[in-house]
GUDRENRO-552589 format. One line per 3 residues: their letters; for each residue x, y, z of N, C-alpha, C. Coordinates in steps of 0.02 Angstrom, whole numbers. Layout:
A) X,Y,Z,X,Y,Z,X,Y,Z ~ ...
This chain:
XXX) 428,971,1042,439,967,971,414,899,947 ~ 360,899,908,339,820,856,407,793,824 ~ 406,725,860,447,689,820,429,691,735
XXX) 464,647,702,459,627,635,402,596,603 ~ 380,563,647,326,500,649,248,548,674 ~ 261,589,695,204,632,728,179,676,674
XXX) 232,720,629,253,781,598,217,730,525 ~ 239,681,501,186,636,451,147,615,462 ~ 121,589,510,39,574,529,-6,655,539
XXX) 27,712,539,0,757,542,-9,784,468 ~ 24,770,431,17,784,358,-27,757,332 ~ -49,665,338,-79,638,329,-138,632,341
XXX) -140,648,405,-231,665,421,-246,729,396 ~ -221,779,385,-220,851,348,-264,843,265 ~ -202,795,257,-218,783,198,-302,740,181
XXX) -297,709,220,-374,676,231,-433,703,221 ~ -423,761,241,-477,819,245,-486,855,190 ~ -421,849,169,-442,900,92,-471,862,33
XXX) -530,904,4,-551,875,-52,-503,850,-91 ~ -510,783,-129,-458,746,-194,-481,776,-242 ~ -424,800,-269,-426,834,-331,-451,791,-397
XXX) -513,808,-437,-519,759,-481,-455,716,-514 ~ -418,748,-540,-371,725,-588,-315,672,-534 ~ -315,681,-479,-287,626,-446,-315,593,-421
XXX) -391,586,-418,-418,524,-420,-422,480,-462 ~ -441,517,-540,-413,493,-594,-343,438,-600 ~ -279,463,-584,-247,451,-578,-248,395,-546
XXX) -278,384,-469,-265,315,-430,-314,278,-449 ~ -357,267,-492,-430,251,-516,-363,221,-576 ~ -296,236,-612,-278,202,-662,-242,164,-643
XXX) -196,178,-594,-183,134,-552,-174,66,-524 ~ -260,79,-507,-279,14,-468,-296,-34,-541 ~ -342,-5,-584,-332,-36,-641,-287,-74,-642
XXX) -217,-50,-666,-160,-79,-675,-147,-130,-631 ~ -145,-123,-568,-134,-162,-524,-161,-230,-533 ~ -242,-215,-522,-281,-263,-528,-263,-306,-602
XXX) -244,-293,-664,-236,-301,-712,-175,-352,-712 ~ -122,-326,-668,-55,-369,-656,-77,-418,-595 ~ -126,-410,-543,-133,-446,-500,-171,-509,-549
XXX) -211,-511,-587,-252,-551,-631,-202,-606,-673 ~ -156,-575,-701,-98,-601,-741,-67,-642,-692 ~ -44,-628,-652,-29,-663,-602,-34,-728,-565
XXX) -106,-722,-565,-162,-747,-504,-144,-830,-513 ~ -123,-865,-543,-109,-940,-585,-39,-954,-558 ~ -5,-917,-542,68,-912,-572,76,-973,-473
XXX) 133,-999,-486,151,-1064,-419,138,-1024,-358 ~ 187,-972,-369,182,-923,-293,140,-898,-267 ~ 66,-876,-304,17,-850,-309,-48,-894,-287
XXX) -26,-958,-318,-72,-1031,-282,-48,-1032,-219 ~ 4,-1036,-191,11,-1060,-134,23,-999,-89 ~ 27,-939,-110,10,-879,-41,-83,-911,-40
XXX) -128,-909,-97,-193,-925,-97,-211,-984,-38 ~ -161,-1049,-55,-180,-1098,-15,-181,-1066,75 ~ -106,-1023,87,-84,-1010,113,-145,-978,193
XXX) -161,-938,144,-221,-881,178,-305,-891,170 ~ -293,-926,97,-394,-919,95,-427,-976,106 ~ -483,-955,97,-534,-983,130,-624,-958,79
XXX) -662,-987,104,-732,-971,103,-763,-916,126 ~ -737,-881,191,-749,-829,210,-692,-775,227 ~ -727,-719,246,-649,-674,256,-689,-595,254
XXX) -650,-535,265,-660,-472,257,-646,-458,179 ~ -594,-507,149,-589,-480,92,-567,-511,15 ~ -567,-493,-22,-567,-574,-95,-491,-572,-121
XXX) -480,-624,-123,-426,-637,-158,-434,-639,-231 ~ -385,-576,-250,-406,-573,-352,-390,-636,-374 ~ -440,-666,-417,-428,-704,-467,-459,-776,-458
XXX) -478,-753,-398,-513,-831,-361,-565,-819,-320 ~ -597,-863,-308,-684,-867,-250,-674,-847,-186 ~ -584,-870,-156,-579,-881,-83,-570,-803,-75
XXX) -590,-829,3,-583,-733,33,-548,-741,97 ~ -514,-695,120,-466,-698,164,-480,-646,224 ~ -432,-636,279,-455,-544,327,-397,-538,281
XXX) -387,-484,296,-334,-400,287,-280,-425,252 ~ -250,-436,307,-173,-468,293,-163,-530,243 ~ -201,-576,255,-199,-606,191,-216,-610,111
XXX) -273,-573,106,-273,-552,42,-229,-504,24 ~ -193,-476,68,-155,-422,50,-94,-451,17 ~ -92,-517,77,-29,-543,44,-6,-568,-14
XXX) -64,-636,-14,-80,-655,-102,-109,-609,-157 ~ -123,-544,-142,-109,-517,-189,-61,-479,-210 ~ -13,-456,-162,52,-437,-177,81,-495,-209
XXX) 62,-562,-190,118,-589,-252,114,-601,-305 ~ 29,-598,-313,9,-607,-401,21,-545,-421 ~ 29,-468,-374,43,-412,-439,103,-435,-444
XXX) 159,-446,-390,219,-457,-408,254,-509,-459 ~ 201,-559,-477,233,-615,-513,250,-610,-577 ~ 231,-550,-616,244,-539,-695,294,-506,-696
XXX) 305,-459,-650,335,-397,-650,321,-354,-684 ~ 260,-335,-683,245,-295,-747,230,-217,-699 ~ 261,-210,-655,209,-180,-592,262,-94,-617
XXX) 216,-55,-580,244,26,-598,293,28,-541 ~ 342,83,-582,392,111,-556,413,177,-533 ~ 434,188,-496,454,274,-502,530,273,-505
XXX) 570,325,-574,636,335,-573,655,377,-499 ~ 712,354,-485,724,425,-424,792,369,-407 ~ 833,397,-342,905,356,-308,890,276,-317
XXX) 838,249,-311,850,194,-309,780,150,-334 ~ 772,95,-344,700,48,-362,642,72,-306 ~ 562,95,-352,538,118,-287,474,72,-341
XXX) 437,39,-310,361,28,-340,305,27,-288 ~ 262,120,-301,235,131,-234,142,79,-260 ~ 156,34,-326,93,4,-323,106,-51,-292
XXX) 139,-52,-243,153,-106,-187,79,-83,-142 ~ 66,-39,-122,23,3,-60,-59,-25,-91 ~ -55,-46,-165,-128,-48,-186,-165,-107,-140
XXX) -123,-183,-143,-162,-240,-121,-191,-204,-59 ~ -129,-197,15,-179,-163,59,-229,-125,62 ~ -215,-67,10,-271,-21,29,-349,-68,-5
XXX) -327,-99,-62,-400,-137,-96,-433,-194,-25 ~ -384,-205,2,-423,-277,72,-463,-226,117 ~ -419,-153,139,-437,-130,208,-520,-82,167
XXX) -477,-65,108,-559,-23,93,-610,-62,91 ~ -615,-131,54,-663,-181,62,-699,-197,133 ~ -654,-215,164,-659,-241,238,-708,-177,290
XXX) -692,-122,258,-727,-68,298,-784,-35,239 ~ -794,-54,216,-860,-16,138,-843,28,121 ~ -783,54,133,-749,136,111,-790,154,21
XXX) -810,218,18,-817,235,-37,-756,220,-97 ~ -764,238,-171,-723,229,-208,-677,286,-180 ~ -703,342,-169,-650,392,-178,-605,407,-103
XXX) -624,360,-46,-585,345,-2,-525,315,-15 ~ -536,260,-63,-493,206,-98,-427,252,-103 ~ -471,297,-176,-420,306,-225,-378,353,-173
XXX) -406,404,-124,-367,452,-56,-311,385,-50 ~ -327,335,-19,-295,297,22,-244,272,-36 ~ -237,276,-101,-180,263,-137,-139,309,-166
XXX) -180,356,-145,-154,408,-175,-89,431,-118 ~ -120,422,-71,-83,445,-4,-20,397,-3 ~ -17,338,-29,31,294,16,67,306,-46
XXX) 51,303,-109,122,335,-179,147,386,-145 ~ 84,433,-116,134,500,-101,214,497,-52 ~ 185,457,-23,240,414,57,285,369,34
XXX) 290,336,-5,328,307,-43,375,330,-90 ~ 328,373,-126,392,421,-159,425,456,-149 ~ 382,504,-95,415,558,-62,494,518,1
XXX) 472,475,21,521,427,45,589,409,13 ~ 587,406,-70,610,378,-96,660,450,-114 ~ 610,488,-137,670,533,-177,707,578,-105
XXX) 669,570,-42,701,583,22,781,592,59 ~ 780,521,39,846,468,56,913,495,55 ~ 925,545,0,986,580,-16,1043,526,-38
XXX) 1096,562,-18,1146,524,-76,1217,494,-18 ~ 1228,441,-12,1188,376,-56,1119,358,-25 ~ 1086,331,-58,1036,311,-55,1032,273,-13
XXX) 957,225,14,985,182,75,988,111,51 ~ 981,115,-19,994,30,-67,1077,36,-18 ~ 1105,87,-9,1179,95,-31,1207,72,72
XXX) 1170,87,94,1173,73,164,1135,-8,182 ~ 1119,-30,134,1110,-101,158,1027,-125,167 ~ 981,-69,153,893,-66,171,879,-72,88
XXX) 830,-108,71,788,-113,41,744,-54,3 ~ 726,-20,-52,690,8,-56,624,-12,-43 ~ 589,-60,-21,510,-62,-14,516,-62,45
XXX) 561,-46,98,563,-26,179,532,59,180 ~ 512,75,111,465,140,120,387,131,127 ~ 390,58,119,292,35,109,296,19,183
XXX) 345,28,225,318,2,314,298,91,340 ~ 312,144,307,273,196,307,206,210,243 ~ 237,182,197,161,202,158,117,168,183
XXX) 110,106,185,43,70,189,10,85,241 ~ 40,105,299,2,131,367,-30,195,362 ~ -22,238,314,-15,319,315,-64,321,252
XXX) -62,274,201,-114,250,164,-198,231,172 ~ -178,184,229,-232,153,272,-275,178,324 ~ -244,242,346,-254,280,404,-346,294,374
XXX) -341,334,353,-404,363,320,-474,308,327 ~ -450,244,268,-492,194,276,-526,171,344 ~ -451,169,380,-488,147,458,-497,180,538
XXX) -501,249,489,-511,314,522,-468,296,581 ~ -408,317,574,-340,314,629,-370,380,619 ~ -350,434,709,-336,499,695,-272,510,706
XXX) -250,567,713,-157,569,708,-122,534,753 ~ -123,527,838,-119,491,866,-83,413,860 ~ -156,377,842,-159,317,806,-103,310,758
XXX) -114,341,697,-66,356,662,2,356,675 ~ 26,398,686,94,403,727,114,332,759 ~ 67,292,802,90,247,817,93,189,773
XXX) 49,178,727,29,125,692,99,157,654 ~ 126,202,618,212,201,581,245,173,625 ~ 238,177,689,303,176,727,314,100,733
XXX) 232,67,741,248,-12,751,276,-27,678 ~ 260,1,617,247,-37,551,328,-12,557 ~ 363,36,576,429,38,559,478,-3,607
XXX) 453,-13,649,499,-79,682,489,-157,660 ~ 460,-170,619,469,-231,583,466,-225,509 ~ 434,-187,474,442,-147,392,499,-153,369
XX) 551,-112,392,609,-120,346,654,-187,309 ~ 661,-191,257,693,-246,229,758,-232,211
């Protein structure tokens, strides 16, 4: 019997395969907009200089919004999670508890860069990790797990991996494991 971790990396590569429906590419195409839009607003703000100082550089796999320096993966990912985060202007989904699955965008924008992924890989790969995030979220049941002591963005240590899969052609396998590591240190 597939564990849990198996049984969603199997959804996810499933899902990989199927053509994106215009209108939800659309959709993650507004998105990233947004994102990028709050990551920009941001980009100045103290916390946002110093994840920058933090990680960049002259070279890198990938750019840090709002500035020249470029970083690998993980660090642009980082400083840009804090410039979307610094306005708070960032999207939400109602459901048990605080969920904001445009947390999943910075990653997927470094890893699609970093690998030349088409646009419409992108928008798959954001589309996928809202799906994991939300579906996570409205999951949880009652009480929620704000209510047990976890964090709601302890659902982005499954989206962002299940997001990313695609970009860096994980097959299910891979997958499965790359949740399993991202869920032993992910949760907040």
């Amino acid at each position: 019997m597939p564990t849990v971790l198996e049984r969603m990396a199997g959804l996810v590569t499933t899902a990989q395969r199927e053509p994106l429906p215009p209108e939800v590419a659309h959709e993650a195409g507004r998105r990233l907009l947004d994102a990028v839009g709050c990551m920009l607003g941001g980009s100045e703000s103290g916390p946002a200089r110093s994840a920058r100082a933090a990680v960049g550089g002259t070279s890198g796999a990938a750019t840090i919004i709002g500035d020249r320096q470029r970083s690998d993966v993980a660090g642009a990912a980082l400083a840009n999670s804090t410039a979307l985060r610094y306005l708070d202007y960032v999207d939400g989904h109602p459901g048990p508890y605080p969920c904001h699955p445009c947390f999943v965008i910075p990653a997927m924008l470094a890893v699609a860069e970093s690998t030349g992924a088409a646009g419409v890989d992108l928008a798959r790969a954001i589309a996928l990790g809202y799906e994991i995030d939300i579906r996570m979220q409205l999951g949880c049941g009652d009480p929620d797990i704000t209510a047990r002591g976890w964090s709601g963005s302890t659902n982005l240590a499954f989206a962002v991996p299940a997001g990313a899969a695609g970009l860096l052609g994980l097959d299910e396998t891979a997958l499965a494991h790359a949740l399993a590591i991202s869920a032993v240190h992910g949760p907040a």
